[in-house]
N, C-alpha and C positions, 0 to 999 in steps of 0.2 A: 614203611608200615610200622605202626606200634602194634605192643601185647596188651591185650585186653587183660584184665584181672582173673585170674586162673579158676580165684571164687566165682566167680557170677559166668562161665562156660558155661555156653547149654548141652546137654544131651545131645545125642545123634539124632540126627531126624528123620522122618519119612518119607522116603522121596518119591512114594504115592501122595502123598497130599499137595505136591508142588503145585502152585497155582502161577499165571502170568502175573505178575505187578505193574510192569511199567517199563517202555521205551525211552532212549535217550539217545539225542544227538550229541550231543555235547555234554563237557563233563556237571556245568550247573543244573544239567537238567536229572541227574542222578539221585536215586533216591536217598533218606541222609546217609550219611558217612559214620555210619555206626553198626556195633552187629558185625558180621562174622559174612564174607562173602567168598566162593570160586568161580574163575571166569574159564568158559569154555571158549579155545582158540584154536582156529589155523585154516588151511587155506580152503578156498568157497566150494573144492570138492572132498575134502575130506570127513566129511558125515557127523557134524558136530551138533544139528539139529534131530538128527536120526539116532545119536548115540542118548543127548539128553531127554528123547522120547523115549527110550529103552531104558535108560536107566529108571525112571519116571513110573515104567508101564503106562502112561499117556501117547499115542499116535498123536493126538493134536496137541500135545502143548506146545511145543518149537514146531514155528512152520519149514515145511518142507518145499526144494522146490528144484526144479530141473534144471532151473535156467542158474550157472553157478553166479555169486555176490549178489543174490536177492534181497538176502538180509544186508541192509546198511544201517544198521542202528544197532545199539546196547542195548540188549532186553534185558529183561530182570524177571528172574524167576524165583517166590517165595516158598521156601518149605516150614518158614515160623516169623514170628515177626522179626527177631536177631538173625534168622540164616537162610541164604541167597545164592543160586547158579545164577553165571549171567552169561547170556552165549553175545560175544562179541561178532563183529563183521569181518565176512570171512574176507581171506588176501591173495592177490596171487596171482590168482585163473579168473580175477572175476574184469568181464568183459565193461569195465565202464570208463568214461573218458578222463583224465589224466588226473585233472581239475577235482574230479572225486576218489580218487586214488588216494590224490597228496591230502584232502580234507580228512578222509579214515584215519590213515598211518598219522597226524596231528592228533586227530581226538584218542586212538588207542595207546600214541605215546602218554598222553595226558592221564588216562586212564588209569595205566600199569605204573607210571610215577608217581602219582597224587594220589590213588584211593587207598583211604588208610582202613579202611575194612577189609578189605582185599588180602587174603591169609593163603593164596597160591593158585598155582594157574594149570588148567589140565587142555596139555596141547596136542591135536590129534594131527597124523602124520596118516596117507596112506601106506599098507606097510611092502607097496610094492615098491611105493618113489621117495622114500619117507629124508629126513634131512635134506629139502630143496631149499634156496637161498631164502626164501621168506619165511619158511620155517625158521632156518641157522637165528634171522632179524629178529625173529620173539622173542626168541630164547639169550639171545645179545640183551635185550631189552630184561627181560627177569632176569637174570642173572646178573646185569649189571645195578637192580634194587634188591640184590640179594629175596630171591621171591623163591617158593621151592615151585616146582616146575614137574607134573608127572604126564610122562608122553605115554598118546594111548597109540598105539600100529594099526589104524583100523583096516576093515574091510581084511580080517585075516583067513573068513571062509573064501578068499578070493582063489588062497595059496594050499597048497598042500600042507601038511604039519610040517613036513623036514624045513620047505623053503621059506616058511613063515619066522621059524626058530633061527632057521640064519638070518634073516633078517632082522630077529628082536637080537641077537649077539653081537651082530655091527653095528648097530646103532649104539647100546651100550659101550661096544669096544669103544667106538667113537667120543662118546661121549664121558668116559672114564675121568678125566681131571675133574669134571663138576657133580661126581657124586655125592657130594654130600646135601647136592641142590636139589637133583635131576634122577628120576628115576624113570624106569619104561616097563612097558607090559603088551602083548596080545589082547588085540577087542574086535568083536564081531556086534554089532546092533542085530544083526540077521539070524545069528545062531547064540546070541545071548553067549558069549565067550566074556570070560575077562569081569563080568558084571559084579562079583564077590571083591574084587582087587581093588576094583573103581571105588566100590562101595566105602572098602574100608580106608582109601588115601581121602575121600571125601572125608565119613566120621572123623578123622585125626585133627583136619587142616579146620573143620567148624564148628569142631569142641576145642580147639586150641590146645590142641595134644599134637607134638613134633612128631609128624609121620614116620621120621627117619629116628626114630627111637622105637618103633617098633621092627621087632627078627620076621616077624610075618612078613613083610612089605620089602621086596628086594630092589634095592636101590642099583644104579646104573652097573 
């Protein structure tokens, strides 16, 4: 990933205004590689289209769907013309034949290596089963392009407050050697939890301000 020119950052933006852009299979079919992007990751049940509807306040912009890996493509979501969510294809749980497993985990390595717009990756975990081995694989994957990395715990109205909190403290604990990459937080789409937090590791990473320089934003 290169640094864009610290003059020409845009402002935080609105992410009421998110409009759909455009689907990709593959990485030439991406829109250009300029601009300031965050890629929403993880696995096909962890509510990564449900989270960027919430965050959004759009129900439809990310489709949703019951059946988990429905989504197999790179969407691209515009908040300006410079800045971009893209919810990537979920991993994992998603019921599909081998052949399209190994095609994903190709285009998403591709992805997360080559896109030089790409300024960091927000990975959702549920925060009941959270760090499962194709999580641990994302996160192998950004941090070995040095990418900062912020884990959302969702579905946290699932849990009580105490057993939610222990489980945002073990994954940190866990996660402790790559703090300076890797940060975590509670998120609910259902009860709007977390939504201020999101907000503002978004603004950092797509004004090209090092979120991990900010005391607000508690890193791993």
């Amino acid at each position: 990933m290169t640094d864009p020119d610290p003059i020409d950052a845009p402002k935080a933006p609105d992410y009421r205004q998110a409009q759909f852009l455009t689907s990709a299979a593959k990485l030439h079919q991406c829109p250009e590689d300029e601009g300031w992007e965050v890629a929403f990751a993880g696995r096909s049940n962890a509510g990564k289209s449900s989270a960027i509807n919430s965050l959004t306040n759009n129900k439809k912009l990310a489709k949703t769907s019951k059946t988990p890996g429905r989504t197999q493509l790179i969407n691209f979501f515009e908040l300006t013309p410079d800045q971009r969510l893209v919810d990537l294809p979920g991993y994992g749980f998603a019921k599909v034949p081998v052949a399209v497993k190994k095609e994903w985990t190709k285009q998403l390595e591709n992805y997360l290596a080559k896109r030089q717009s790409l300024r960091g990756m927000i990975l959702l975990m549920d925060v009941r089963h959270p760090l499962q081995p194709f999580d641990q694989q994302m996160l192998d994957w950004a941090l070995a392009a040095q990418m900062p990395v912020h884990i959302l715990l969702t579905k946290a109205d699932k849990l009580k407050k105490g057993p939610a909190n222990n489980s945002l403290l073990s994954v940190r604990k866990q996660l402790k050697e790559h703090e300076e990459l890797v940060s975590v937080q509670l998120f609910s789409a259902l009860k709007h939890t977390g939504h201020e937090e999101l907000r503002a590791v978004l603004d950092h990473w797509l004004t090209d301000m090092g979120i991990f320089e900010n005391d607000e934003i508690e890193s791993v």
